[in-house]
LOROKE-568227 format. One line per 8 residues: number of its first residue (from 0); their letters; for each residue x, y, z of C-alpha. Coordinates in steps of 0.1 Angstrom, whole numbers, plus 5000, padded with zeros to 4 digits. Example, Ala and Ser with C-alpha at 12.3 -4.5 7.8 and 13.67 -1.06 7.14 Angstrom:
BEGIN
0	as	5123,4955,5078  5137,4989,5071 .
***
This chain:
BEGIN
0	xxxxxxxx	4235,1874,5013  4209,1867,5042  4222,1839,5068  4197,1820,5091  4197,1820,5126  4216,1789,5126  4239,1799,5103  4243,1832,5121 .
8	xxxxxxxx	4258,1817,5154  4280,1793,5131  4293,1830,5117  4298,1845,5148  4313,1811,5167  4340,1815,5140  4344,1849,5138  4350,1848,5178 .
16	xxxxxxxx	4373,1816,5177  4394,1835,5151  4395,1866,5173  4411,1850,5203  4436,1827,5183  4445,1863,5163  4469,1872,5192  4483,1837,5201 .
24	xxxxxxxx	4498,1827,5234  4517,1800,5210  4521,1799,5173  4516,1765,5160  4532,1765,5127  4575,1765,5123  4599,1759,5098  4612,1724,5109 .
32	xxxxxxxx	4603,1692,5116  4601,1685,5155  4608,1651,5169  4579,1642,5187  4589,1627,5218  4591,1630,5256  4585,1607,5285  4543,1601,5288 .
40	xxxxxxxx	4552,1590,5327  4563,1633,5330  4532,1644,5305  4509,1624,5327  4519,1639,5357  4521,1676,5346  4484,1671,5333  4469,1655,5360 .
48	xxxxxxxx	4469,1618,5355  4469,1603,5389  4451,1593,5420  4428,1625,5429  4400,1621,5457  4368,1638,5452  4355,1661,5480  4330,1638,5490 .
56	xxxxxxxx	4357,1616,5502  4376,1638,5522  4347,1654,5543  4341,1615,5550  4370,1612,5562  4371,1648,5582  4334,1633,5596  4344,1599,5605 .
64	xxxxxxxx	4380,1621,5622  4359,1643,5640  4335,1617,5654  4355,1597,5669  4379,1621,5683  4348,1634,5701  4339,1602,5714  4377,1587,5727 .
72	xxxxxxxx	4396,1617,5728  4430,1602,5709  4432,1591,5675  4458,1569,5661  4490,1587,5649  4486,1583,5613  4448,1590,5616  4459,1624,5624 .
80	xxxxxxxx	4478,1629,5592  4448,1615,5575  4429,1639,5591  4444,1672,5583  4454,1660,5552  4414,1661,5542  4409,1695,5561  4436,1712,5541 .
88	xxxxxxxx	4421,1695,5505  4384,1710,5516  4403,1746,5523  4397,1743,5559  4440,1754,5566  4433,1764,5603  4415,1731,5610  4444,1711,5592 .
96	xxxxxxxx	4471,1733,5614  4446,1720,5644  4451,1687,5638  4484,1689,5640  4484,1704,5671  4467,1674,5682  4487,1656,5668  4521,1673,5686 .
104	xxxxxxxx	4504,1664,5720  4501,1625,5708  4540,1623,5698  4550,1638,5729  4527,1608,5747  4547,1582,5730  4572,1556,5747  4605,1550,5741 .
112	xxxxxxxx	4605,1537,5704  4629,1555,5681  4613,1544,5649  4582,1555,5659  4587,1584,5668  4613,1602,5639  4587,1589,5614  4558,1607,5629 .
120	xxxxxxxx	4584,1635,5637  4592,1642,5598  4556,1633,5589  4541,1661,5618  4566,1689,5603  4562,1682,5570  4526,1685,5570  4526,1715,5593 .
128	xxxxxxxx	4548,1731,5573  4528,1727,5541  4499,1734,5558  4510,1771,5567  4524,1775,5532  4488,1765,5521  4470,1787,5544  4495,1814,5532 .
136	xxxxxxxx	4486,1811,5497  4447,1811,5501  4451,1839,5519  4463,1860,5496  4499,1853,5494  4506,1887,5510  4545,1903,5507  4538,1922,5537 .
144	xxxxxxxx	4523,1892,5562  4541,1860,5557  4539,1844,5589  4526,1815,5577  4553,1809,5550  4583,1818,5580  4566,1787,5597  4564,1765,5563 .
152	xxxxxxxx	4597,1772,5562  4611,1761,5594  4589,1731,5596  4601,1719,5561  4637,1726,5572  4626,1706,5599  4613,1677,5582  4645,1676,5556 .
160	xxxxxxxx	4669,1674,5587  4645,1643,5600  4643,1625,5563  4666,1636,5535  4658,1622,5508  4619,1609,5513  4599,1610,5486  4632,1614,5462 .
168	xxxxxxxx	4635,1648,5480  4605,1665,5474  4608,1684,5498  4638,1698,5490  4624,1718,5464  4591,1722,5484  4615,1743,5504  4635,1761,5477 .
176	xxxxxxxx	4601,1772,5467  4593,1783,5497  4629,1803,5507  4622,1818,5470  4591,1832,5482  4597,1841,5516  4631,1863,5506  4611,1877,5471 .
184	xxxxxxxx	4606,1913,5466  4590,1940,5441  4610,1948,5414  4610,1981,5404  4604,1985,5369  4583,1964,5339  4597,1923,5347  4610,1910,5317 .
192	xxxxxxxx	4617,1874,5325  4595,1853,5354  4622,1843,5380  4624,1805,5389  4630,1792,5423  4660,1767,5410  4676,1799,5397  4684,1787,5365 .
200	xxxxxxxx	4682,1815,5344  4694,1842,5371  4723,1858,5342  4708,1857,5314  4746,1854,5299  4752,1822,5307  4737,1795,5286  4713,1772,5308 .
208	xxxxxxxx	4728,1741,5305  4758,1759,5322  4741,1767,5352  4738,1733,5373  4760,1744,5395  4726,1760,5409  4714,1725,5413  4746,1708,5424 .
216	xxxxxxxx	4751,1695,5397  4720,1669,5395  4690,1676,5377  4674,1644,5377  4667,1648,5412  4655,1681,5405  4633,1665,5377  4623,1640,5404 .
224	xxxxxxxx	4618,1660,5428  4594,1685,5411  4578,1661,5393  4568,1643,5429  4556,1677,5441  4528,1673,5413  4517,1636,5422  4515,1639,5461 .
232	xxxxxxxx	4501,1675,5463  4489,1698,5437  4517,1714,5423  4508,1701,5389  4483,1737,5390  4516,1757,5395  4527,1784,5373  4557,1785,5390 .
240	xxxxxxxx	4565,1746,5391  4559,1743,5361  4583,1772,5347  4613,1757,5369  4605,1722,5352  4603,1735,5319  4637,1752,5330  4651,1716,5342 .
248	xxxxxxxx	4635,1702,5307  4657,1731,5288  4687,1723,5306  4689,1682,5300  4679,1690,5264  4643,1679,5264  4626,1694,5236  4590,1678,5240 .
256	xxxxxxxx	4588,1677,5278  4596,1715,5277  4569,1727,5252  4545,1698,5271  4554,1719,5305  4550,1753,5286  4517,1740,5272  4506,1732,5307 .
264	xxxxxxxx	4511,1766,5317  4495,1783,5287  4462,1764,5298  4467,1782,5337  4475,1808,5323  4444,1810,5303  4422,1798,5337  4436,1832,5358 .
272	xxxxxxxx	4462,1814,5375  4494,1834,5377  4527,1833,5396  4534,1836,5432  4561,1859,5426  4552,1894,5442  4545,1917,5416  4546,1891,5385 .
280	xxxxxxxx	4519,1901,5358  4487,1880,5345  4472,1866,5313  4491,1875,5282  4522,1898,5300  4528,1865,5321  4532,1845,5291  4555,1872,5277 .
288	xxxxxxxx	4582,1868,5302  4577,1832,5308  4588,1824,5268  4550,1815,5258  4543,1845,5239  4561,1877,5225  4591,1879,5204  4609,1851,5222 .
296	xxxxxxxx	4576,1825,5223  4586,1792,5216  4574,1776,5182  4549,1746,5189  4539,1722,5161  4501,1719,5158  4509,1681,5168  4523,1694,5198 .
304	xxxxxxxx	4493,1709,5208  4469,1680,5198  4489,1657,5217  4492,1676,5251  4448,1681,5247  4450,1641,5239  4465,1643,5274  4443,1664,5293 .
312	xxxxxxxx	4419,1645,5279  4426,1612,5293  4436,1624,5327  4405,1639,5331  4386,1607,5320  4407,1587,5343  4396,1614,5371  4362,1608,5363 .
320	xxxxxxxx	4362,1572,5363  4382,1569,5396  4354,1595,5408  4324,1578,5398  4336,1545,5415  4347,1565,5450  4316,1581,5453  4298,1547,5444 .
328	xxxxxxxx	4315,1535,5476  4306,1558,5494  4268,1557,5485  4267,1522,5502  4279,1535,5534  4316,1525,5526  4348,1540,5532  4388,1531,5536 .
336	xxxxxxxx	4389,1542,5572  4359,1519,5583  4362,1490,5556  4391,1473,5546  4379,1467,5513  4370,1496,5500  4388,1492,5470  4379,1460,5466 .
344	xxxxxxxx	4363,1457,5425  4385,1491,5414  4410,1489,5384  4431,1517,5371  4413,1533,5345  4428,1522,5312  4423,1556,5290  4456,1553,5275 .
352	xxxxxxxx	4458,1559,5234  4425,1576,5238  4421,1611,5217  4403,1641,5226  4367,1645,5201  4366,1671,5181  4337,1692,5194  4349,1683,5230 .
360	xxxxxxxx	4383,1695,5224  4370,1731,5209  4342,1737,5235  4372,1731,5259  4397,1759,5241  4375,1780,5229  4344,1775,5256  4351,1821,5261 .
368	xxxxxxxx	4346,1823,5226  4318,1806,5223  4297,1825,5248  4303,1858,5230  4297,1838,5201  4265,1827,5216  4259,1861,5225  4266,1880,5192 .
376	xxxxxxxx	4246,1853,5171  4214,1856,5194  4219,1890,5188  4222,1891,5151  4190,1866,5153  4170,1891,5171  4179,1919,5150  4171,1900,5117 .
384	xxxxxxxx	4140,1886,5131  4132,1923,5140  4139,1934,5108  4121,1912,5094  4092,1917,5110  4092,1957,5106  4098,1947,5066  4065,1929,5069 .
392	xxxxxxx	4046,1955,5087  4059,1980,5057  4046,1959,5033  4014,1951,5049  4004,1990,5053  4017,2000,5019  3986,1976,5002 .
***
């Protein structure tokens, strides 16, 4: 049978997609029925569906900071915040710690006002704090130097002794995280389970829902709490978030929220990312000790799987949107920090109900696959065009 070119690359596209489902991360087919069901307010937040602000935006922000700190020599309080809150989204961590250096200098200006001054005390060490931790992890997230992650911790300590319960305590687990890290070693030996940093599978013996004690008791909060990690920074791209929310999922019972966390690690996994955890593998030996692949996988409906892409799908279409309309803005010379109505014409992006296409969907999954597919089909063109021709050229000598 000869194939076209066309037909060819269809060949190979499906002979490459085949090849990297053969070895699944998760098997989509089980025995039983699942209930389908799990709060879209989590899903939406573990894949992304929320206010982001394009880079564009930020260095605005940085410019218009820089600018007029040049010209006065002070900014206002919060502008501070704003301001090292763009440096650190750009990557620039020592320019965000700088910032709030300036911003040390301002509080320690202010007059007697109470109020004032403990909200801009929590807000100074809380972003300090996760500035370091930032700086830390783009640099490497070195076992042997973690200076920066020392000083994340004591400024989130900080900040937790100034405000409790803001932001229905994130940063309370900001700083688990962090003490998880900072007190990690090497394990000798092959890991066979990822640690998480609520400890709830530290004995294996003891059945999960057991172990709240590690929580005190409460893991709402702790489902809060993570879950608010995602919206106001970018935990949602956490291996390691993820796996102790998938843990707090296990523990209250919830099915479909725990395969929609798994799911969302799967995908990072499948991007490079990988855990902080010194000495915890990559790629497919991650997914092993993290209960997405190997013996123990869990099972995942097909449905499952279409749902959490119908997901990823929207959220990135309501980035998108949001995007286009910010950077629209900002082509007319607008922005938040200079006009007050900025905003002014913008509506949430309605993208709910809204499924992933087809072709979008496998270029997405499979977009690996098919560049060697690419590859092997304009390779088995080429050869049967070659052959071809040298067929030809036999004919045409033996007349």
């Amino acid at each position: 049978m000869r194939l076209s070119v066309p037909g060819t690359f269809l060949l190979a596209a499906a002979i490459a997609i085949a090849a990297t489902r053969a070895p699944a991360c998760l098997q989509y087919s089980e025995a039983k029925r699942i209930e389908m069901s799990w709060n879209a307010d989590d899903v939406r937040a573990m894949t992304g569906r929320f206010l982001h602000l394009p880079p564009e935006f930020e260095r605005r922000r940085l410019d218009l900071a820089r600018a007029r700190f040049a010209a006065e020599g002070t900014l206002a309080l919060e502008q501070y915040d704003a301001a090292a809150v763009a440096a650190d989204r750009l990557h620039l961590f020592d320019e965000a710690i700088e910032w709030m250096t300036r911003k040390r200098d301002a509080i320690d200006r202010l007059g007697p006002d109470p109020a004032t001054r403990r909200l801009h005390e929590y807000r100074y060490h809380a972003n300090l704090g996760t500035h370091h931790a930032h700086r830390w992890i783009a640099s490497g997230a070195s076992d042997t130097d973690r200076a920066d992650l020392h000083r994340a911790v004591e400024h989130i300590e900080t900040a937790i002794r100034i405000e409790p319960g803001a932001h229905y305590g994130r940063e309370g687990y900001q700083l688990r995280a962090l003490v998880w890290l900072r007190d990690a070693r090497r394990t000798d030996g092959e890991m066979r389970t990822l640690p998480d940093f609520l400890n709830l599978k530290s004995d294996p013996s003891v059945p999960v829902a057991d172990q709240t004690a590690a929580l005190e008791g409460d893991l709402d909060k702790a489902e809060d709490g993570l879950l608010g990690l995602m919206t106001l920074g970018a935990a949602w791209e956490s291996v390691d978030v993820l796996n102790a929310l998938a843990r707090v999922y296990e523990a209250q019972g919830k099915r479909g929220e725990t395969i929609m966390a798994r799911l969302r690690m799967d995908e990072l996994i499948d991007e490079g990312r990988g855990s902080l955890f010194p000495g915890a593998p990559k790629g497919n030996a991650l997914k092993r000790i993290t209960g997405i692949a190997g013996d123990s996988r869990l099972h995942v409906d097909r449905n499952f799987r279409r749902r959490y892409d119908d997901f990823r799908y929207q959220a990135s279409l309501y980035r998108e949107r949001t995007g286009d309309f910010v950077r629209a803005q900002l082509a007319r010379g607008l922005h938040p920090d200079t006009h007050d109505d900025f905003w002014t014409g913008y509506s949430e992006p309605n993208v709910d109900g809204l499924r992933e296409p087809f072709l979008h969907r496998t270029a997405r999954r499979h977009r690996g696959a098919l560049l060697l597919a690419g590859g092997v089909g304009l390779f088995l063109g080429a050869s049967g065009i070659a052959q071809r021709f040298r067929s030809g050229r036999g004919k045409r000598r033996t007349r």
